[in-house]
N, C-alpha and C positions, 0 to 999 in steps of 0.2 A: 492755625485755627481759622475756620472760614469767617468765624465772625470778627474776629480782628483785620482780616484783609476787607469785607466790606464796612468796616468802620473807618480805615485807613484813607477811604476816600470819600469820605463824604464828612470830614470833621471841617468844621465852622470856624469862624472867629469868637470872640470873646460872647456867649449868650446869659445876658444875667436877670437875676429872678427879681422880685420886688426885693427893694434892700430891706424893707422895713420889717417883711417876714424871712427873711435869708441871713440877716448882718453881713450885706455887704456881698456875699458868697457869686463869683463867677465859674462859670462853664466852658471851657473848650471844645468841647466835645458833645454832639449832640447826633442822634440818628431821628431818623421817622420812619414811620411805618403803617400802613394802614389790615385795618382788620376787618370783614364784613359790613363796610362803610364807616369805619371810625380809624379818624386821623391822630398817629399818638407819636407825641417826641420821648425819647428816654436824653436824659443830658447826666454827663461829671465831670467833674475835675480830673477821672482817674481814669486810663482809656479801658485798663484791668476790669472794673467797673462797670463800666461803659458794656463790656463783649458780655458779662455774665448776665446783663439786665436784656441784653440782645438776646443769647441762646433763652431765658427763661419765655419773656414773649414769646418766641418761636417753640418752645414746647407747651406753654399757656395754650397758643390757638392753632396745636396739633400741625403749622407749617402754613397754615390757612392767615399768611399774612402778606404785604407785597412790600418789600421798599421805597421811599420814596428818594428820587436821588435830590430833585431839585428843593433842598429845603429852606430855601426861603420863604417858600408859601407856609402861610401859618397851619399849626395841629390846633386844632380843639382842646385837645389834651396834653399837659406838659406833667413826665417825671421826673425828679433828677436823685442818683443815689449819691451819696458822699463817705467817705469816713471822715471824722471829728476827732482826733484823736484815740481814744478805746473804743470808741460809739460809731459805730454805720448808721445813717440816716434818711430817711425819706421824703422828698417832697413833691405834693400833689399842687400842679397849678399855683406853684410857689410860696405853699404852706407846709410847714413841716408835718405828717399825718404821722411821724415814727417812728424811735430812735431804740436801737438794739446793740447789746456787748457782742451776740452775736449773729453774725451775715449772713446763715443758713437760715435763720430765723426772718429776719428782716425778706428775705428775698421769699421765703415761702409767702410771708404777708401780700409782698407785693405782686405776686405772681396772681392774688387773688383779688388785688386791688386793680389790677388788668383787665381779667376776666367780668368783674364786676362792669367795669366804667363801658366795657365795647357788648357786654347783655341790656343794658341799660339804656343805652344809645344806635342801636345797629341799628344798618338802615336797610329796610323791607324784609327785614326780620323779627319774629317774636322768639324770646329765652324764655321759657318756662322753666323754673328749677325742676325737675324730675327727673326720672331712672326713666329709661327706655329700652326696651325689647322688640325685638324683632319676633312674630311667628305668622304663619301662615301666608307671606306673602305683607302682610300688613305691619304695620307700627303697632307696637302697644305703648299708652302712657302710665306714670306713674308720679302724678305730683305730689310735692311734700316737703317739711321743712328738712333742715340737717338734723343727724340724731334721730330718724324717727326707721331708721331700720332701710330705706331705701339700697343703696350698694350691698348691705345682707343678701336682701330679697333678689337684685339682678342677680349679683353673682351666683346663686343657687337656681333663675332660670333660665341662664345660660349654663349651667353645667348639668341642665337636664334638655339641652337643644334649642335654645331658644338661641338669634343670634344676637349678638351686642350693639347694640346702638350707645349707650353712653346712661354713666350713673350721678350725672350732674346737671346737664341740659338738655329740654326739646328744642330744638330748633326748627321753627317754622318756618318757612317762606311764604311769598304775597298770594301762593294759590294754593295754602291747604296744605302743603306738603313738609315732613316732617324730614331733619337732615340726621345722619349720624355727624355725634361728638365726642371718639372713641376713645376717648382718655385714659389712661390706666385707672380700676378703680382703687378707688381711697378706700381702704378696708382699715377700718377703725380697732383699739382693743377693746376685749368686754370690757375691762376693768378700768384701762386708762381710757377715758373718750375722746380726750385731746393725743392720743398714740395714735398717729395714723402711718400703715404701707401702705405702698403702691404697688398695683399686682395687675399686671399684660395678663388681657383679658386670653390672650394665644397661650399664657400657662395655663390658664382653668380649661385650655384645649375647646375654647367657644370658636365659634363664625362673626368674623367682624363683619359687620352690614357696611358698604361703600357707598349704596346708591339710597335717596331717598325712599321713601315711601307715603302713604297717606294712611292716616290711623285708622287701625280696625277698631280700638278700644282703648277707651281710659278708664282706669280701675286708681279711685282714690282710697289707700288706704294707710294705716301703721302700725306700728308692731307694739302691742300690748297683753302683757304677760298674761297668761291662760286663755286670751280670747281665740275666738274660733272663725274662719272666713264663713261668713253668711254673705252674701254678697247681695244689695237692693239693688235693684235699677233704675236710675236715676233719668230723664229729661235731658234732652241737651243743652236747654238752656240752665236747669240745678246745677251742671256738670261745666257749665263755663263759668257760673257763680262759685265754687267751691272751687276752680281752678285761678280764678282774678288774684287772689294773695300770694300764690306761686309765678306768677306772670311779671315779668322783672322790669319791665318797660312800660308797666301797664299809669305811670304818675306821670310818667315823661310825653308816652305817647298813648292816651287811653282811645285815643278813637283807629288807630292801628292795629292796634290789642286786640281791641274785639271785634272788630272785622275780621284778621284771621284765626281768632280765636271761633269764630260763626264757623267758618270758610272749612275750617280745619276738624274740628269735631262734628260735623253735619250730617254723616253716614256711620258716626261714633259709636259701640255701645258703650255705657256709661255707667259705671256701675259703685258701690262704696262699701265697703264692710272694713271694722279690724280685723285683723291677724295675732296669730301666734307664732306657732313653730315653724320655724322657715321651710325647713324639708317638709313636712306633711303640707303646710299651705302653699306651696309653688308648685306641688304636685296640681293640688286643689285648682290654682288661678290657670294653670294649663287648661286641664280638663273644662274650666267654664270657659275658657276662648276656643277650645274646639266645638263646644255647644254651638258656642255665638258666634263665632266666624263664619265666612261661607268659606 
């Protein structure tokens, strides 16, 4: 397995956490890695461990990570997984954040407790939580919380043409421009909302977007029962205010934020309505970007 052969040479000596939130607990084994400017060590006891918290970052940031070999230079960021006994456990920056009977569990957490900490931190990049589409040449945005119908609504306008950019992150850069983050989406159940699959967006038979883009449109909206897409058009300044609460970096680095947060919706249409019926309104949100697009 490849991740065990580059764990093989890059394991440490003895790396130990604070004793006081650890009892005591040492490390062997420890990797780094950096992701969109954010420096992260994974550490265990267990090198088994060790490779599974390797391959998850590397599917976490879609391969968009580099190794680092010389790790004596300090991470920002320290993991470490353990099992305890029946319990797998988590610790962030040498506090325990999370203790699971089971290890698919704990690692899904953690796979989100990754993704958080380098959206949070990247450097000359902004994460806006939203669904993104590709049409006409341009980005479309869609910011919004989880649960509010987002990965519905992509996956039905990529399976009406649209192509995939990703149903979790915009990723901006320092000139405006928007990346793809083409993760498989999380398609949730009606019923269970904690049931989540994961469904390659090349099954729904979309076009993955590789190359950035700069946004045609942001369309803030969510999905509530019997409502109809009316869509208002909003200021670009309304439309970067109603986008700040989705802006994941925006407490850590608020004057970065809205700079490309300016930068980036400047030539935006900007528009807001609820929604209902996924098929009848993605038809809908098409049809008003062929309006609005050039």
């Amino acid at each position: 397995m490849i991740a065990l052969q580059v764990i093989g040479f890059i394991l440490l000596g003895l790396v130990p956490f604070r004793d006081d939130l650890v009892n005591s607990v040492t490390f062997d084994r420890r990797l780094t890695f950096e992701s969109f400017g954010v420096r992260i060590s994974l550490e265990s006891d267990d090198i088994g461990l060790l490779s599974v918290a390797h391959e998850i970052a590397e599917t976490a940031f879609l391969g968009k990570l580099k190794l680092i070999e010389n790790t004596t230079s300090d991470a920002g960021y320290r993991f470490a997984v353990i099992r305890n006994g029946d319990e797998y456990q988590l610790f962030q920056n040498g506090k325990r954040t999370n203790n699971c009977k089971s290890r698919s569990i704990l690692f899904k957490y953690f796979r989100s407790m990754l993704r958080i900490t380098v959206a949070e931190n990247a450097v000359d990049r902004v994460f806006v939580h939203a669904g993104v589409i590709g049409w006409k040449g341009r980005a479309v945005l869609f910011p919004g919380q989880s649960c509010r119908g987002k990965t519905t609504l992509v996956k039905e306008l990529i399976k009406c043409g649209a192509e995939y950019f990703s149903d979790e992150y915009g990723v901006i850069d320092n000139e405006g421009f928007i990346h793809p983050f083409p993760r498989d989406l999380s398609v949730r159940n009606h019923v269970y909302q904690h049931d989540v699959v994961d469904i390659s967006a090349l099954d729904l038979g979309a076009t993955i977007r590789r190359d950035p883009a700069r946004i045609g449109s942001v369309i803030l909206t969510e999905f509530k029962k019997d409502a109809q897409w009316k869509p208002e058009l909003l200021t670009v300044g309304r439309g970067i205010l109603e986008t700040i609460p989705h802006t994941i970096p925006i407490k850590a680095a608020t004057e970065m934020s809205l700079k490309i947060l300016n930068l980036a919706f400047a030539d935006a249409i900007i528009a807001k309505s609820t929604r209902g019926d996924v098929n009848k309104d993605a038809v809908a949100i098409l049809t008003f970007l062929d309006k609005h697009l050039n």
